[in-house]
C-alpha positions, 0 to 999 in steps of 0.5 A: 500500500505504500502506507504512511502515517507519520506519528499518527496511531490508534489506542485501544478502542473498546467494543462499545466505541465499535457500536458508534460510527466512527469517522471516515478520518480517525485522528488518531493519536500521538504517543507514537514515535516514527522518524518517518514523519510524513503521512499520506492519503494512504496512511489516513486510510490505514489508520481508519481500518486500524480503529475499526478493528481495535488494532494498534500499531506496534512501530515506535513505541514497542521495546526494540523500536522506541525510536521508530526505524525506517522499514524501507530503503530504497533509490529515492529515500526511506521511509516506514511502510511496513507496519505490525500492529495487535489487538489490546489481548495481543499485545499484552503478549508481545515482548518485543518488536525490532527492525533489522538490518537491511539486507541484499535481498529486499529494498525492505529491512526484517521485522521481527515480533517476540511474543510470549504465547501457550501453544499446544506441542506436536512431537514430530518424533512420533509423525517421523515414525510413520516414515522411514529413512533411505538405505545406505546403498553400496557403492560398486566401482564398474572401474575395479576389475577385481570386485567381480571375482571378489563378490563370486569368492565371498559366495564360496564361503561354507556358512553362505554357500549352505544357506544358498543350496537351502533357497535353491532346493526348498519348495514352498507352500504358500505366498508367506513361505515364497515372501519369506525365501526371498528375504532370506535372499536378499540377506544373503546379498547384503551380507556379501556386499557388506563383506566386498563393500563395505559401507563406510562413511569418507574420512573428514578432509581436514584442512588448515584454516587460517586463524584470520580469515576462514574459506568461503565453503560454496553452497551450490556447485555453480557458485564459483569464485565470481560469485563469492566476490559478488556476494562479499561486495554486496554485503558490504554495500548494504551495510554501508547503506543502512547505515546512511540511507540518505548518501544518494553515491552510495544508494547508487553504487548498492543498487547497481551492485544487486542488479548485478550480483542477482543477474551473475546469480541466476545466469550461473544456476540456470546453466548447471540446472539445464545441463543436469535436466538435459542429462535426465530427459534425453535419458543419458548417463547421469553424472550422480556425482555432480547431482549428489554434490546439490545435497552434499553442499547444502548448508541450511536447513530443509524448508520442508517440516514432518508434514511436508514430509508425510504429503511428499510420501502420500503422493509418491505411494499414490502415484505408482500404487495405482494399478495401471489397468483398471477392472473394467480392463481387466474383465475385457482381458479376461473375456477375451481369452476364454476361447478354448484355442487361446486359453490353451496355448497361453497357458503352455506358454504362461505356466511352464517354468523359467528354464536357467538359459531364460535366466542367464539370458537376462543377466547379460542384458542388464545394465550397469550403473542402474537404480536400485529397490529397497532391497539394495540389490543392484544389476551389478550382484546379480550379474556376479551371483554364481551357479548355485546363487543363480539356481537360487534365483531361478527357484524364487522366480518360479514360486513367485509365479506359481503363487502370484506374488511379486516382492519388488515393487518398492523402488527409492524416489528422490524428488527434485525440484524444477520450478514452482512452490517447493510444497507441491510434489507435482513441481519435482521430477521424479528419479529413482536412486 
């Protein structure tokens, strides 16, 4: 509104002053203290909206800004536009009210209310309870020549290679029984690769610092040296021009310099963002240490909380939950091969066994470096599981169809965010880890 009320302010109206008609102009009143002294057509207005609602201005004469600070500086001076104001219950809550310093993201300075108010707790503990955290996922370097002999080594071990014949040869009786061996299979995977890969956190690389002056640790991978400098500059000019919002050179010199800095800002992310997009759309290789490096340099804290948290994961259950084929479709289906000829032949086809040539045959066919389940079983162990695990496999994957049961439906979703409101799952691209 570009509001300005000068000293004017409003005392606490009691309700038996809003049964009366209050005058299109308040005059209100002068206990406030505002180094802004100007008062507009504006400023009136918002004093009349003030005594209609029994609020009361907080600026310049609340703790923390008994003198009444300017709220905003801008090219053609300073003024006090931003205004908090409270009701006569509010108030007696209010601790504090305080006018920061001007910063390079706004012509505006902070304002910060303290209030001193009961609130009912919510323990996000037990709302984190409902989620559960990601695997720690085992790292296999394709580059080592010798990982593949070591994995098919550690099969040979007596205690493993036993409870790898028992999968092999044990029939089951039922859905429970088929879940429960491939669990027992998974463990056997994961107790390899802990043995060959061992999941270790990267020793902390300790770096002398100076005892003047500490490096500047980048928060993003596109914020290079320039912007550093930009950034260092740019600071030092908003402190100088809060400091002395009526100094027009310096006005100038900190204007021209947020212009710039914002235009270096965007030009650098917007490059690393295309190239890494461009990378996940046309389906290429992604270089997952750059992308991981977006959350390795992370400084601040997630702006998402616990119920940001359960929406992102109610979504992402939602979307790839939901049956591809509905019933309808799948009464069509079932119509369509009650014919005898094509009832028999599918059920040759559907209902023979997979033979360990089948198997074999799509081993060699996956592909390195791919996402993997919660299970944490990647292409990479499969294709090094020897004869007896390979049997092993084979069994499960014949009991499963004989039961109808599918066990690996559970995939790792990382979103990351394209554009739009943080807080709405439909702006994120959806990877698998």
């Amino acid at each position: 509104m570009n509001a300005r009320t000068g000293n004017l302010n409003i005392g606490p109206v009691n309700d038996e002053d809003l049964e009366n008609d209050i005058p299109p102009s308040h005059p209100g009143s002068s206990e406030r203290v505002s180094k802004d002294q100007t008062i507009n057509s504006r400023g009136t207005k918002l004093i009349d909206f003030f005594a209609c609602n029994r609020l009361s201005i907080l600026n310049g004469q609340t703790l923390g800004d008994i003198f009444g600070e300017f709220t905003s500086v801008n090219y053609n001076g300073a003024s006090v536009v931003d205004y908090m104001a409270a009701t006569p219950e509010l108030t007696e809550s209010v601790l504090s009210f305080e006018v920061l310093d001007l910063t390079k993201f706004s012509d505006h300075k902070p304002c910060m209310c303290k209030l001193k108010r009961d609130f009912h707790y919510i323990d996000a503990h037990n709302l984190l309870d409902k989620l559960e955290d990601a695997p720690m996922k085992h790292k296999w370097d394709n580059e080592d020549a010798g990982l593949e002999q070591m994995f098919l080594e550690a099969q040979n071990d007596p205690a493993l290679r036993k409870k790898i014949e028992r999968i092999a040869d044990i029939r089951c009786r039922g859905r429970e029984e088929v879940l429960n061996l491939n669990e027992d299979l998974v463990s056997i995977y994961q107790e390899l690769a802990n043995k060959v890969l061992p999941k270790t956190k990267p020793a902390a690389n300790k770096r002398k610092t100076s005892a003047k002056r500490r490096a500047i640790k980048p928060k993003a991978p596109w914020f290079d040296s320039s912007c550093i400098n930009g950034k260092r500059e740019l600071n030092r000019l908003a402190k100088s021009y809060g400091r002395n919002p009526a100094n027009r050179s310096i006005r100038n010199e900190y204007y021209e310099q947020r212009k710039e800095y914002r235009r270096l800002i965007k030009r650098k992310k917007a490059a690393f963002i295309k190239e890494l997009y461009e990378d996940i759309e046309s389906g290429k290789n992604i270089n997952w240490k750059r992308f991981k490096r977006i959350k390795e340099l992370k400084t601040s804290t997630s702006k998402l909380d616990v119920f940001d948290m359960l929406n992102f994961s109610k979504f992402f259950k939602d979307l790839y939950g939901k049956s591809k084929i509905d019933q309808q479709k799948i009464a069509q289906l079932e119509q369509e091969i009650t014919k005898e000829t094509q009832q028999r032949r599918l059920n040759e086809i559907l209902d023979c066994d997979i033979t360990l040539e089948e198997l074999e045959g799509c081993l060699r066919t996956l592909r390195s470096g791919k996402a993997v389940s919660e299970d944490l079983i990647s292409n990479e162990f499969l294709k090094s599981s020897g004869a007896t695990m390979r049997s092993a496999i084979l069994n499960i994957f014949n009991q499963c169809m004989e039961f109808g049961v599918y066990p690996w439906g559970t995939s790792v979703v990382t979103p990351l965010h394209k554009k739009g409101s943080i807080y709405d799952p439909n702006n994120s691209t959806r990877i698998q880890e």
